[in-house]
BAFI-520433 format. One record per residue (C-alpha): residue number from 0; residue in one letter; chain; z, x, y. Coordinates in steps of 0.001 Angstrom, whole numbers. Layout:
# BAFI-520433
GUDREN zami paba vexke      c3      c1      c2
GUDREN  NUM    a     A       Z       X       Y
...
# end
This chain:
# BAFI-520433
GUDREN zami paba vexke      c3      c1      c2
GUDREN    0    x     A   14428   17803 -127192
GUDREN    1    x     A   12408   14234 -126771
GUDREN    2    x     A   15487   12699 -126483
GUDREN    3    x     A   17183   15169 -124116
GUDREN    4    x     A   13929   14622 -121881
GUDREN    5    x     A   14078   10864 -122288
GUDREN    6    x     A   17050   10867 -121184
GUDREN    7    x     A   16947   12516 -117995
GUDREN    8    x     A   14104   10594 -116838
GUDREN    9    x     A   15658    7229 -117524
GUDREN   10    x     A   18555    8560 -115614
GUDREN   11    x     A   16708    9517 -112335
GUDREN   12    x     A   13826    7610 -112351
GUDREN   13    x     A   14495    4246 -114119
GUDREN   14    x     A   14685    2762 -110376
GUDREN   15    x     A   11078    2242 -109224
GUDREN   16    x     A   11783    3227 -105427
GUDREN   17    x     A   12816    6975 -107086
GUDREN   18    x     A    9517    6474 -108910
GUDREN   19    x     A    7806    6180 -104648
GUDREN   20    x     A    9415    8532 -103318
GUDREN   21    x     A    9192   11213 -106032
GUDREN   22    x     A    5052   10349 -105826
GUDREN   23    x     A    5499   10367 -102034
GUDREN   24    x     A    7216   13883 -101274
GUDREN   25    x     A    5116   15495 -103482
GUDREN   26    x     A    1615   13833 -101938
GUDREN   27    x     A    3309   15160  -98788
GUDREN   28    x     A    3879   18616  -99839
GUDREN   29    x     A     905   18883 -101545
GUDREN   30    x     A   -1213   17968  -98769
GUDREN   31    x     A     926   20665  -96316
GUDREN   32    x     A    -265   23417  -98963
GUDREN   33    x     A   -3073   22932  -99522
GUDREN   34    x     A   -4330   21385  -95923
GUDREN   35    x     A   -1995   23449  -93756
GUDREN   36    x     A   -4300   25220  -92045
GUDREN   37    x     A   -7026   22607  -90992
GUDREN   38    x     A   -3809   20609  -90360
GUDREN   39    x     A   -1918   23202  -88202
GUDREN   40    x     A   -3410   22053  -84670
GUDREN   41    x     A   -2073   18415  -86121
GUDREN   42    x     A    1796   20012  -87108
GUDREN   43    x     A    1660   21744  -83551
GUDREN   44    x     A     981   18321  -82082
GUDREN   45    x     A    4047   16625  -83646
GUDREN   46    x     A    6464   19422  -83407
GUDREN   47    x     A    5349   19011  -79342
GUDREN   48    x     A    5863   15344  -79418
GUDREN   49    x     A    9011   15486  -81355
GUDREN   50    x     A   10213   17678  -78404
GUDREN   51    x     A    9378   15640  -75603
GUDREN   52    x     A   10006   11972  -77372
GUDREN   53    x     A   13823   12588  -76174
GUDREN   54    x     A   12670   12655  -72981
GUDREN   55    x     A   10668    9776  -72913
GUDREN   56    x     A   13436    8007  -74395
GUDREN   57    x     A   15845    8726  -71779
GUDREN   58    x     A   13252    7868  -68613
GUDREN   59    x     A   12540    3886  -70645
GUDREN   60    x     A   16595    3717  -70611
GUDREN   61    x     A   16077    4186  -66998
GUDREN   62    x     A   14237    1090  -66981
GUDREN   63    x     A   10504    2817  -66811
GUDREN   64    x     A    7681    1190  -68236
GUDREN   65    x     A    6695    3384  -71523
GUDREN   66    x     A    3305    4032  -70062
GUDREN   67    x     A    4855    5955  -66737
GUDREN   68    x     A    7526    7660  -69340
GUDREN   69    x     A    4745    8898  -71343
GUDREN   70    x     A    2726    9618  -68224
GUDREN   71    x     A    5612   11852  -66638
GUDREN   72    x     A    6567   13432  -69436
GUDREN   73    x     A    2871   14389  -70471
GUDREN   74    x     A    2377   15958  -66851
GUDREN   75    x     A    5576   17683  -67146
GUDREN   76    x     A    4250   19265  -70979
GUDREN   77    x     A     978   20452  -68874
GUDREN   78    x     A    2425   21945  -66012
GUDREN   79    x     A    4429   24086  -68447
GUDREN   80    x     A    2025   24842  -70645
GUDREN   81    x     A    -908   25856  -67441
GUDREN   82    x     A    2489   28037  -66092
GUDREN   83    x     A    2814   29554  -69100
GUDREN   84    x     A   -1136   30151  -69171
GUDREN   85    x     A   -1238   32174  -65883
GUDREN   86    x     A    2078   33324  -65501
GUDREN   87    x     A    4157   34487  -68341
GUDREN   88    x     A     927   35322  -70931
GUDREN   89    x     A    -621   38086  -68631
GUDREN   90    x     A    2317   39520  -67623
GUDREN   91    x     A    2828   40230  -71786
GUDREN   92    x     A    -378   41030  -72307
GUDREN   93    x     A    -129   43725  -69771
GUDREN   94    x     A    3257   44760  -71590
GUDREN   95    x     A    1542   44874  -74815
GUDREN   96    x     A   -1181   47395  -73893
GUDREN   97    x     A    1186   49407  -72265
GUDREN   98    x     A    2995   49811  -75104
GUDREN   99    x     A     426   50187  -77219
GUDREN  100    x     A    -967   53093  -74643
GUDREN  101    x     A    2527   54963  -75184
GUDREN  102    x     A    2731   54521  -78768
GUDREN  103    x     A    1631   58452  -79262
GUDREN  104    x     A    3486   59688  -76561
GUDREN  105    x     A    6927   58315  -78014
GUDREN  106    x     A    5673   59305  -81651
GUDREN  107    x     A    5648   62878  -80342
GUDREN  108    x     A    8640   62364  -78593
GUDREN  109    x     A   10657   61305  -81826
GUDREN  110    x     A    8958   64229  -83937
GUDREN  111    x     A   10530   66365  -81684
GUDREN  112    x     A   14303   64408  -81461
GUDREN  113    x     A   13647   64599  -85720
GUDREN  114    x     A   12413   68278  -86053
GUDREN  115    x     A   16369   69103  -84499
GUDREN  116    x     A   17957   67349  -87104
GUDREN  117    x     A   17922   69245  -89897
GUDREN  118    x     A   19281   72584  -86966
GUDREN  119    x     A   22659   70644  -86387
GUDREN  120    x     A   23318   68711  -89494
GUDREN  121    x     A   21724   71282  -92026
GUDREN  122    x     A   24060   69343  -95119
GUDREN  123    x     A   22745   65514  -94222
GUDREN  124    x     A   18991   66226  -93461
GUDREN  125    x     A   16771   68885  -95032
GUDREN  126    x     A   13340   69758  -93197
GUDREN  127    x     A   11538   67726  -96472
GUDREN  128    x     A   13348   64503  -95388
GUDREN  129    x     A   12078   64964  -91840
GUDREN  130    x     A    8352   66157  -92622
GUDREN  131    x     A    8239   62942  -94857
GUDREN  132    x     A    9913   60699  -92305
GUDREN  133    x     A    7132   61989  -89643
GUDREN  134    x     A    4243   61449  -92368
GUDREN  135    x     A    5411   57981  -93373
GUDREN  136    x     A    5151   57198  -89306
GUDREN  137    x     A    2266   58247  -88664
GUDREN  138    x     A     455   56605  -91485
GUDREN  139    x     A    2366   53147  -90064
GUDREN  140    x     A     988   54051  -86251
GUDREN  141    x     A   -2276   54813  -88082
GUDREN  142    x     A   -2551   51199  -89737
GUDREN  143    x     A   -1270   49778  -86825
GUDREN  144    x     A   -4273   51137  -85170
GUDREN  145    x     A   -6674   50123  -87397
GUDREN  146    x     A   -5131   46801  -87081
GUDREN  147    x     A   -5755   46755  -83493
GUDREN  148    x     A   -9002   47695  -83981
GUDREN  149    x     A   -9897   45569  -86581
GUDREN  150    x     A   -8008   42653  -84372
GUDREN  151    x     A  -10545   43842  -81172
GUDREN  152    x     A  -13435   43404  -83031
GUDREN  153    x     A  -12721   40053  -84185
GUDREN  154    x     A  -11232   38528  -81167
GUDREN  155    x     A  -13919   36148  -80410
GUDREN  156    x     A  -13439   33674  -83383
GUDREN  157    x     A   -9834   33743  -82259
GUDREN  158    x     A  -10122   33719  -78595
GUDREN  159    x     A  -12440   30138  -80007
GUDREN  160    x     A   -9591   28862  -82004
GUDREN  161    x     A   -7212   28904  -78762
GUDREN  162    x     A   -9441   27559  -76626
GUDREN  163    x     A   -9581   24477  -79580
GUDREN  164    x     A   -5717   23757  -79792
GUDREN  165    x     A   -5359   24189  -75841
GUDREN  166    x     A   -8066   21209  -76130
GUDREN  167    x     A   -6980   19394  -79465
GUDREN  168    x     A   -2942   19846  -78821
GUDREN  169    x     A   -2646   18455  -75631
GUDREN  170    x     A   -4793   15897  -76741
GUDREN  171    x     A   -2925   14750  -80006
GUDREN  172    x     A     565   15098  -78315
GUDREN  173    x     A    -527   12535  -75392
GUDREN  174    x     A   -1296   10223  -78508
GUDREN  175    x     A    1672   11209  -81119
GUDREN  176    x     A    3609   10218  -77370
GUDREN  177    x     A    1788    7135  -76431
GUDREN  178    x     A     965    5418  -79978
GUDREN  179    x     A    4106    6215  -81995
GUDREN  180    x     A    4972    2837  -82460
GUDREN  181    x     A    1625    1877  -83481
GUDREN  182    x     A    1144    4881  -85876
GUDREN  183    x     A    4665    4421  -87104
GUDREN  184    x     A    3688     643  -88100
GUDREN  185    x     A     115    1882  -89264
GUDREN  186    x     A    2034    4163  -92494
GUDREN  187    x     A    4502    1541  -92903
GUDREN  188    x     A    1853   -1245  -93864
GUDREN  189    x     A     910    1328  -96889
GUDREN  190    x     A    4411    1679  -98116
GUDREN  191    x     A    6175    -782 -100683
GUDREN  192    x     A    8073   -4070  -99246
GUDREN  193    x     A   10873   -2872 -101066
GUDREN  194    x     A   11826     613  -99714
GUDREN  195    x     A   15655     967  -98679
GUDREN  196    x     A   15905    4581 -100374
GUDREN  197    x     A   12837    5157  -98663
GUDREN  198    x     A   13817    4469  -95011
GUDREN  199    x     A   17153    5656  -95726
GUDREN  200    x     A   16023    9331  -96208
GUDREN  201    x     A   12804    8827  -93329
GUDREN  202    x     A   15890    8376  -91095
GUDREN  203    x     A   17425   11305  -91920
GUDREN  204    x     A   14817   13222  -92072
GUDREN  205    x     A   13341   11803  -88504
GUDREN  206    x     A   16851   12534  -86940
GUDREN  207    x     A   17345   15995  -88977
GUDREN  208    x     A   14258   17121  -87456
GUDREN  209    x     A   13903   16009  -84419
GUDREN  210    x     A   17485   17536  -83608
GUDREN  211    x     A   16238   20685  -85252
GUDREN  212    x     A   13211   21176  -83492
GUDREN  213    x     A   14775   19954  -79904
GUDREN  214    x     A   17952   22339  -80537
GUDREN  215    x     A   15359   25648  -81740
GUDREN  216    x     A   13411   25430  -78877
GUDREN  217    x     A   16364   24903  -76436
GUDREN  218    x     A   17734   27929  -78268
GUDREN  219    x     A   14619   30036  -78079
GUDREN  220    x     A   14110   29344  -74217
GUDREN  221    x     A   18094   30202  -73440
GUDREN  222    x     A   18251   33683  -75802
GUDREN  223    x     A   14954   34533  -74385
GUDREN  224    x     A   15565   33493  -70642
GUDREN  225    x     A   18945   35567  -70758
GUDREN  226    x     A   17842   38352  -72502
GUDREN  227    x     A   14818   38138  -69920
GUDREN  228    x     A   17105   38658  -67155
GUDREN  229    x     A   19668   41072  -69028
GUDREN  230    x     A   16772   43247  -69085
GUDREN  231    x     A   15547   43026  -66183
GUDREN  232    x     A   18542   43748  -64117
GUDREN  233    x     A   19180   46973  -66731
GUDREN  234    x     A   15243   47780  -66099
GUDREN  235    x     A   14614   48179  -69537
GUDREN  236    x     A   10607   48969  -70358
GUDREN  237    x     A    8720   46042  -71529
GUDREN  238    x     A   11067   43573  -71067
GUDREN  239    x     A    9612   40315  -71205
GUDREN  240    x     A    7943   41451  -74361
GUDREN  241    x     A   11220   42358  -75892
GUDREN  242    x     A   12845   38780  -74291
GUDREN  243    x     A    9818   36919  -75603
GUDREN  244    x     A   10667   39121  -79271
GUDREN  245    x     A   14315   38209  -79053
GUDREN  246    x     A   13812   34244  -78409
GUDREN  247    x     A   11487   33993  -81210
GUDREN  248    x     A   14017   35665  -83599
GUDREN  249    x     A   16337   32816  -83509
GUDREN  250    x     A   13797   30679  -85795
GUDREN  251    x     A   15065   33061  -88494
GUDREN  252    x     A   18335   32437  -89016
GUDREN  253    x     A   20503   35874  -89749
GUDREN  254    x     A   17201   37826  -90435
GUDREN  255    x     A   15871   37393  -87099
GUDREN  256    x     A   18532   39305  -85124
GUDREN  257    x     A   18887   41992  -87399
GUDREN  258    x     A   14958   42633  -87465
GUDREN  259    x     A   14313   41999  -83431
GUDREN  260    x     A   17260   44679  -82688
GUDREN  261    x     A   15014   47463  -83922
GUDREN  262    x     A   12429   47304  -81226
GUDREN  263    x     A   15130   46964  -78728
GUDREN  264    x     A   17038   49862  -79847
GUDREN  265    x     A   14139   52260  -80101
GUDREN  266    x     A   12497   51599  -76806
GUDREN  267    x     A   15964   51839  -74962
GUDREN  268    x     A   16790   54978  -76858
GUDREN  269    x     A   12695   56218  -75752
GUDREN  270    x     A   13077   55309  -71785
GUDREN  271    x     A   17092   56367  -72034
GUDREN  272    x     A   18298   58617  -74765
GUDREN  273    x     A   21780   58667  -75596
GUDREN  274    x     A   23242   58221  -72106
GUDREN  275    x     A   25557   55339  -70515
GUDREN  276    x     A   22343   53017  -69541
GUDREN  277    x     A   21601   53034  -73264
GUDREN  278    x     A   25187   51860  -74105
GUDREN  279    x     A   25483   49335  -71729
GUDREN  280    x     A   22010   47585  -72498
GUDREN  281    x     A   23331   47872  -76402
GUDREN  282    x     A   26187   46181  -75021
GUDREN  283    x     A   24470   43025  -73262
GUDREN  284    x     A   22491   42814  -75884
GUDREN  285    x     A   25323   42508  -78417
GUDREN  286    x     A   27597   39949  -76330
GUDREN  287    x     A   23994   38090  -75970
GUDREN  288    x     A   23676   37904  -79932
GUDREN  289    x     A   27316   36682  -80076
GUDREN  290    x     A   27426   34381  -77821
GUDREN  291    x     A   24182   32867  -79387
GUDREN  292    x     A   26164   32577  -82629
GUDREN  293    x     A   28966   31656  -82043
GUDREN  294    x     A   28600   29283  -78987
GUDREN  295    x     A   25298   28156  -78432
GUDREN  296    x     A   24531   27192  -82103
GUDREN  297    x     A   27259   24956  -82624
GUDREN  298    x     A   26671   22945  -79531
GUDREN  299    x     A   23325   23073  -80263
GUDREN  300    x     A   23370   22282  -84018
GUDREN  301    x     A   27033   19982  -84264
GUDREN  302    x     A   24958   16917  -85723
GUDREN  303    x     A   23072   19631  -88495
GUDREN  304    x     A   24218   18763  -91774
GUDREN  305    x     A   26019   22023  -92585
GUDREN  306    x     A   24007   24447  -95161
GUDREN  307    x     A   25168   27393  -97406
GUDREN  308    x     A   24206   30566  -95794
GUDREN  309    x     A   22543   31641  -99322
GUDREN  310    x     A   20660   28378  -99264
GUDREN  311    x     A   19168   28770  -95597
GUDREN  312    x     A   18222   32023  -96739
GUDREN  313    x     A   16092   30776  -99836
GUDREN  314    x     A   15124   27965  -97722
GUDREN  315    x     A   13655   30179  -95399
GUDREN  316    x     A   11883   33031  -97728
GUDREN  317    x     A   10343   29774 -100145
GUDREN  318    x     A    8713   27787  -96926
GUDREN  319    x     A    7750   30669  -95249
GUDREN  320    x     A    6435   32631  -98180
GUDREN  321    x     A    4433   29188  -98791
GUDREN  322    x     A    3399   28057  -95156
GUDREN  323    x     A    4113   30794  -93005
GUDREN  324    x     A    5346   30700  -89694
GUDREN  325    x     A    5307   26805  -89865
GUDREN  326    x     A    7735   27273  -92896
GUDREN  327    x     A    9890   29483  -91475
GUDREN  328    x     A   10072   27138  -88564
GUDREN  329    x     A   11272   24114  -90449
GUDREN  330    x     A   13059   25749  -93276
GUDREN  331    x     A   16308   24277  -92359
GUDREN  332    x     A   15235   20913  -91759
GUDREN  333    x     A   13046   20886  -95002
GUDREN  334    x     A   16046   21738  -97086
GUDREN  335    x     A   18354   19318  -95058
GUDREN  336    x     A   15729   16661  -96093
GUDREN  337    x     A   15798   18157  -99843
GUDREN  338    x     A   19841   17686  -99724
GUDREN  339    x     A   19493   14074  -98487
GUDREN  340    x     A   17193   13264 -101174
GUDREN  341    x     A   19485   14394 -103847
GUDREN  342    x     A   22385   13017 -102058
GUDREN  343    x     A   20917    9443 -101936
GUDREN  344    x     A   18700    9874 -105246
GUDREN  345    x     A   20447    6839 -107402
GUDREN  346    x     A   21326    7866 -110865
GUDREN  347    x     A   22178    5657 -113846
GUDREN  348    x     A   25167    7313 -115772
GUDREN  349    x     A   24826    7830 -118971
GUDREN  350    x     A   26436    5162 -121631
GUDREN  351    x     A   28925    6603 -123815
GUDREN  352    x     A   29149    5249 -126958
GUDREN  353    x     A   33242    4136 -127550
GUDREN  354    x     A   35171    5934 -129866
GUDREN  355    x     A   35443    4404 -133423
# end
């Protein structure tokens, strides 16, 4: 067993830049899990500057001083962000209490759809089924309510931690933007002269995730914007909530979708029943999904290196079941990164004794 062990680690780790990295990536990891949320106004930072750093790019090709890029592209980021602020966040607010407000109404509304059931398909549903289906709602409504509640009374120390990122995020993106050189020469001086494996997987995880995070939120703002409009020109209830609902599903690959279409499908069937408005919404909705698939990924996502479906999947319930949101967010970049380590991890093969 000794031996077996011995083996293996003079395999993987007899070269002392897998020795730095291995001590690296886990410091790194470590410090996500355990610091994440101190950290989080920090990650939100990056993941903004990561987003914008194309940009400023693209303006210093144009022969810009880096200052003015920065300075453009930072003014652009706030105008967005005060938009957003007074325009788009009321307006789903004001969605979200109105649904909430009509929550009873279409509880009693599907009782009554539900207590008909069992009348014309007496062999599929039994009056049991239904009674339990209505119980098991209302205790979900219930907690939902007490959530809401509980959520009410406890605004204030979140309404405080908003008011600190809309102060510290701005803040730490006009720096990530402006200093990245500086900072990016400030954690090389703590690194080892010698690092080739090092900076070969840095690059492909700086390019992995910077493509990532640029592609999701180009992705997010298209399905949503569509959708948005789709529903608008159907006049669907509550549909920049839904939109909003919809662009936020793409962060979870295959999952996402699936999950997002129940909302949609129950407040469409509430404002429509089964009629031809219903049907052609369900339609939209489904060539919208498709095309998102099938078109906008791929452009989107060419450069990706390409994943298993089953290992995006376990990608994304191991992150986010360890850092949330955040982990959802970057679970496909995070196991890119974990195949480019073992794809440029050097290994010593084994000597094999020659046969006598």
């Amino acid at each position: 067993m000794f031996k077996v062990l011995r083996d293996w680690i003079q395999r993987y780790f007899s070269d002392e830049e897998a020795v730095v990295l291995a001590v690296l990536l886990f410091l790194a990891f470590t410090a996500v899990l355990t610091l994440g949320g101190m950290l989080a106004p920090v990650l939100a930072g990056m993941v903004l500057a990561y987003l914008m750093q194309g940009l400023v790019t693209a303006l210093e090709r144009l022969r810009l001083p880096g200052g003015v890029a920065v300075g453009l592209v930072f003014a652009l980021f706030m105008g967005v962000l005060v938009l957003f602020i007074v325009v788009v966040l009321p307006l789903l607010w004001h969605q979200l209490i109105t649904l909430f407000n009509e929550l009873p109404g279409m509880l009693a509304k599907w009782q009554s759809l539900l207590l008909l059931l069992p009348e014309r398909y007496p062999h599929l549903v039994s009056d049991e089924q239904v009674l339990q289906a209505i119980e098991v709602a209302r205790g979900e409504i219930g907690k939902f309510g007490q959530w809401a509640l509980t959520f009410s009374l406890s605004s204030l120390p979140l309404l405080v931690n908003i008011m600190i990122y809309l102060v510290l995020v701005p803040i730490l993106v006009f720096f990530f933007l402006k200093d990245r050189a500086m900072i990016g020469r400030w954690v090389s001086g703590y690194l080892p002269r010698e690092r080739a494996l090092i900076t070969r997987v840095a690059e492909e995880m700086n390019r992995q995730i910077a493509n990532y995070i640029r592609g999701k939120v180009i992705e997010i703002i298209i399905c949503g914007g569509v959708t948005y409009i789709a529903f608008i020109a159907l006049d669907l209830n509550y549909a920049a909530l839904l939109a909003l609902l919809v662009g936020i599903s793409v962060v979870v690959p295959y999952v996402g979708a699936v999950v997002v279409t129940v909302p949609v499908t129950l407040i469409a069937l509430f404002q429509w029943g089964w009629s031809d408005q219903f049907i052609y919404l369900m339609a939209v909705y489904g060539i919208i999904q498709t095309l998102d698939g099938n078109v906008l990924v791929p452009l989107l996502f060419s450069e990706a290196v390409n994943l298993h479906p089953v290992a995006i999947i376990c990608a994304v319930l191991l992150f986010g079941g360890l850092w949330g949101f955040w982990g959802v967010f970057f679970a496909i970049p995070l196991a890119t990164l974990f195949k480019a380590v073992l794809d440029a991890w050097p290994r010593q093969e084994p000597v094999v004794a020659p046969l006598l």
